[in-house]
C-alpha positions in Angstrom: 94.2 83.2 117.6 93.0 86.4 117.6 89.0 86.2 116.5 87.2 88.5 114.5 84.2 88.5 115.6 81.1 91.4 115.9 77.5 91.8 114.9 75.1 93.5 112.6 74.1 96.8 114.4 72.2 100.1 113.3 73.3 102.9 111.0 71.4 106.4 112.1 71.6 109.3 110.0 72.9 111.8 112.8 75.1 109.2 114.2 76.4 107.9 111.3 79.5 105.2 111.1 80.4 106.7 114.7 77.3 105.3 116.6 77.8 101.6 114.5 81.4 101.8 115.9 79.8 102.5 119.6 77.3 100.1 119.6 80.1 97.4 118.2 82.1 98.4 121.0 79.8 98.2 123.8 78.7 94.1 122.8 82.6 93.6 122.9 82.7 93.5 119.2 86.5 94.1 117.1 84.2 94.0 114.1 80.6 94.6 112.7 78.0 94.9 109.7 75.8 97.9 108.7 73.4 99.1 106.9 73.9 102.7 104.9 69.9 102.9 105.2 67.1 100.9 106.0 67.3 97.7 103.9 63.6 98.6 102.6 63.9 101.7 101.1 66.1 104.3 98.8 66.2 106.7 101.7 69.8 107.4 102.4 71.1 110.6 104.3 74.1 112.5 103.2 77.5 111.3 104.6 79.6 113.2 106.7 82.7 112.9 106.7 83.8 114.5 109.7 81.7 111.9 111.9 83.5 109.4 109.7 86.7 110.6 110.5 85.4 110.2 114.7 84.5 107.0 113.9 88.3 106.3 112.6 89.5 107.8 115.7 87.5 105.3 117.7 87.9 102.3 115.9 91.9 102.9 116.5 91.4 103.3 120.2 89.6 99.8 120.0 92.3 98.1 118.0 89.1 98.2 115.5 90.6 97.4 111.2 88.6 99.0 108.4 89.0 96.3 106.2 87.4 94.0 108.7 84.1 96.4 109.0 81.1 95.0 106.2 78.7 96.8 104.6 74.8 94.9 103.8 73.3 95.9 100.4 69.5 96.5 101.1 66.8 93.9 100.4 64.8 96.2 97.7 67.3 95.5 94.9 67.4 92.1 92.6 69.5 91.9 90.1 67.5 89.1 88.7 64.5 90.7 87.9 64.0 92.6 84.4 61.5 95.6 85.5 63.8 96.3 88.6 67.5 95.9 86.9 68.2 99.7 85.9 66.9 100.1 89.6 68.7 97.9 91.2 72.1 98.8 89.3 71.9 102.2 90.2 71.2 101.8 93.6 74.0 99.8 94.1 76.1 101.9 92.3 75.1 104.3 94.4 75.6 101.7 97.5 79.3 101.7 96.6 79.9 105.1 96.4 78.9 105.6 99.6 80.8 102.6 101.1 83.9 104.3 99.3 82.8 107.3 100.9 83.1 105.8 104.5 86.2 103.9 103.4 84.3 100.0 103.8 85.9 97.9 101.3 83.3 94.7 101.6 79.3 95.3 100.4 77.4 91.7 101.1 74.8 91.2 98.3 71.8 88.7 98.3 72.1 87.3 94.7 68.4 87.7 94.1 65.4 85.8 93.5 64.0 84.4 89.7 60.6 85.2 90.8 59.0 84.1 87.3 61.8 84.2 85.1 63.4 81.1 83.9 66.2 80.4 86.5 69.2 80.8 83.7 68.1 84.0 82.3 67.6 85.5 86.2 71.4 84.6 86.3 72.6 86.1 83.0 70.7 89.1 84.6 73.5 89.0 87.9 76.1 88.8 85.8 75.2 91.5 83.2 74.8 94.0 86.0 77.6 92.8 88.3 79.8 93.7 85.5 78.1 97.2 85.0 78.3 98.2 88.9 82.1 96.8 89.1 83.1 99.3 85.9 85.0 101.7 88.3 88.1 102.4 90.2 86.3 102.1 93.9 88.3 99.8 96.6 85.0 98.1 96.9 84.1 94.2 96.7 80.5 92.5 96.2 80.3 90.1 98.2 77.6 87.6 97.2 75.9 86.0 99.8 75.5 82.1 99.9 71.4 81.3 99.8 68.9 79.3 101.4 67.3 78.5 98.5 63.8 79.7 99.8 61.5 80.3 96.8 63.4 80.9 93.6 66.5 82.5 95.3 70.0 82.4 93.5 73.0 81.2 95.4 71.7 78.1 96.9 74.7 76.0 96.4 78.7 76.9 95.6 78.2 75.9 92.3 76.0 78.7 91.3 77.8 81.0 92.6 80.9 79.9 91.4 79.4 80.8 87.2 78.5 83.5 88.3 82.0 84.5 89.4 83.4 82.8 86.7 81.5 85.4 84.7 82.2 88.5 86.0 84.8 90.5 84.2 86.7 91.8 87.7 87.5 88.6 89.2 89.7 91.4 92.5 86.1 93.2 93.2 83.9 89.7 93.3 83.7 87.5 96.6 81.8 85.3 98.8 79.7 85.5 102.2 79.2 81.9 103.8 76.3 82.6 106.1 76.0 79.0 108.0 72.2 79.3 108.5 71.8 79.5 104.9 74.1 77.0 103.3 72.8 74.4 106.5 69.0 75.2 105.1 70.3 74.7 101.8 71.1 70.8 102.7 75.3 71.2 103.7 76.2 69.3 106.4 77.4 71.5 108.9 78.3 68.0 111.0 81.3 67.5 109.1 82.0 71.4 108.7 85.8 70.5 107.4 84.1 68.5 104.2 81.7 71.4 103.8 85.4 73.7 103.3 86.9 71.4 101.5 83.8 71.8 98.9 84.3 75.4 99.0 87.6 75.7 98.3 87.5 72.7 95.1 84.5 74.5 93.9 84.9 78.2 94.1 88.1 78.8 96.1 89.1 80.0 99.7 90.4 83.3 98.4 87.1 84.3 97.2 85.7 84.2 101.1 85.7 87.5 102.3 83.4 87.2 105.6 81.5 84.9 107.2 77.7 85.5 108.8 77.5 83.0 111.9 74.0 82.2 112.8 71.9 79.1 114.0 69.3 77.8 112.1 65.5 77.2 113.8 64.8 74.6 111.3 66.5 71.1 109.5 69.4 70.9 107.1 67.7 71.5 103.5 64.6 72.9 104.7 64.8 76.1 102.8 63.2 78.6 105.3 66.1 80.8 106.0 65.0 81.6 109.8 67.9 82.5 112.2 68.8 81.3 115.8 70.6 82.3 118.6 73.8 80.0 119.1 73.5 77.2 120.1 69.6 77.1 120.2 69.0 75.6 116.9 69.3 72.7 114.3 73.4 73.6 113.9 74.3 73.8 117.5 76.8 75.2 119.4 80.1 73.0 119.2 79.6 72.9 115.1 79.3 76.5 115.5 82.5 77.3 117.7 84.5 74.6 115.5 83.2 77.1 112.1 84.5 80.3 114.0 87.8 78.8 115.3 88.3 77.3 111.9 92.0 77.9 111.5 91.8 78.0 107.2 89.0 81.1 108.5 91.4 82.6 111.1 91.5 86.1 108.9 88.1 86.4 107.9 85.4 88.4 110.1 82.4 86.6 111.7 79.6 88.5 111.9 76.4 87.4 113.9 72.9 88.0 112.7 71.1 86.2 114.8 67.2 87.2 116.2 66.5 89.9 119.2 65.7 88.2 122.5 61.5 89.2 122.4 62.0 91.0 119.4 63.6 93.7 121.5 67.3 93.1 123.1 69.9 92.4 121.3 71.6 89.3 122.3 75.3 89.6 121.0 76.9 91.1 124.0 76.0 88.3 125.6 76.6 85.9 122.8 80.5 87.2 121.6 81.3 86.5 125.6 79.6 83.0 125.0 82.1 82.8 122.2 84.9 83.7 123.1 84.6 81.7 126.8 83.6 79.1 124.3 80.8 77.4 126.7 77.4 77.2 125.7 75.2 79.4 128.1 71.9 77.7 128.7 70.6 80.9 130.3 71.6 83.6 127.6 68.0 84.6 126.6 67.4 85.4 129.8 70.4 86.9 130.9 69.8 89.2 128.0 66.5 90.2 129.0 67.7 91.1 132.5 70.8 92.7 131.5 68.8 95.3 129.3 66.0 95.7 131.8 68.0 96.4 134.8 
């Protein structure tokens, strides 16, 4: 089995989609997730497509697929909410151009949050402006993220999002991202991972599952908090984990790890795709980490 596996990494404006594909490559990544900006604001620098093209170039050197490389949608838009939805259509709008642009064919969305609004009206809202964004021709699916359930998010369980898909006019442009911290804070078992699958694919279908984010969870199945741990070191552990990633119905789909800096400041996932892929848990990661960048 050949594993897709990789990690979010950063997106600068004079490095472009080159630098994501050089930082990929140096954890030992065949995959990874990016931001087109930081997640917190509109800022977003003009694409150029002749670092793009050096980024191809790379990513075919490194046996590297385009269709496996993911695009984030930032935090600042929420489709829910009526004062931002113009706002947060156009943004992403804008969001998919730019993926076009750089040739990524998967943008992860966060559903969005209620935040006051009465929980079947926030959803109406998703719908209504899913179907606006997906009006084109772009070679771009949403893919909507499964949820927590922290505070009054949407997408807390495959049922949800399963109306909204049901809903949206485009049925080739809408998907799914199972992220296993979230749907284990959201009260799924991940103990019996194979029932959790099963559930997925009676409810809303595997073909809708586009990419997977692989994290540990520092708290309790249903708790709702929506905090991430390294593998292994949390409330999923690290043999459910490896089971999710070497799922064989999962084989084609890219895992992508989000999973916390070592003191807020290394990145672990060097470390953690060779943990994978040797397919031991390493009791000493953190602070192999640490040493390995401060040598």
């Amino acid at each position: 089995m050949d594993l897709i596996i990789g990690s979010h990494v950063s997106y600068k404006n004079d490095t472009q989609l080159l630098g994501s594909v050089k930082e990929a490559i140096s954890y030992g990544a065949n995959t990874f997730m990016f931001y087109t900006g930081a997640p917190q604001n509109t800022k977003r620098g003009m694409i150029q497509d002749e670092i793009t093209f050096q980024a191809y170039q790379l990513m075919r050197e490194h046996h590297m697929d385009l269709e496996n490389i993911i695009c984030h949608a930032p935090y600042i838009v929420n489709l829910c909410n009526d004062e931002k939805f113009d706002f947060s259509v156009s943004f992403l709008k804008q969001e998919i151009e730019r993926c076009e642009q750089l040739g990524i064919t998967k943008l992860v969305l966060h559903p969005g949050s209620s935040v006051g609004l009465e929980r079947n009206h926030a959803i109406s809202n998703i719908i209504k402006g899913l179907n606006i964004i997906l009006d084109n021709n772009y070679n771009v699916i949403i893919c909507l993220e499964t949820m927590a359930g922290k505070g009054t998010e949407v997408g807390k369980s495959f049922e949800e999002l399963k109306f909204i898909i049901d809903h949206v006019n485009n049925k080739s442009r809408i998907g799914v991202c199972l992220d296993t911290c979230h749907i284990h804070d959201a009260g799924y078992d991940l103990n019996d991972f194979d029932a959790v699958l099963d559930e997925f694919e009676r409810v809303i279908g595997l073909s809708y599952l586009k990419c997977l984010h692989i994290n540990d969870s520092k708290n309790e199945k249903e708790s709702h908090k929506d905090r991430h741990e390294n593998i292994g070191y949390g409330c999923i552990g690290f043999d459910n984990l490896i089971h999710i990633i070497y799922h064989k119905k999962l084989e084609k789909i890219p895992k992508i790890l989000e999973t916390p800096y070592i003191e807020k400041e290394y990145p672990p996932y060097k470390q953690e795709i060779d943990m994978i892929l040797d397919k031991v848990f390493n009791e000493k990661l953190k602070e192999e980490v640490i040493d390995y960048y401060q040598r």
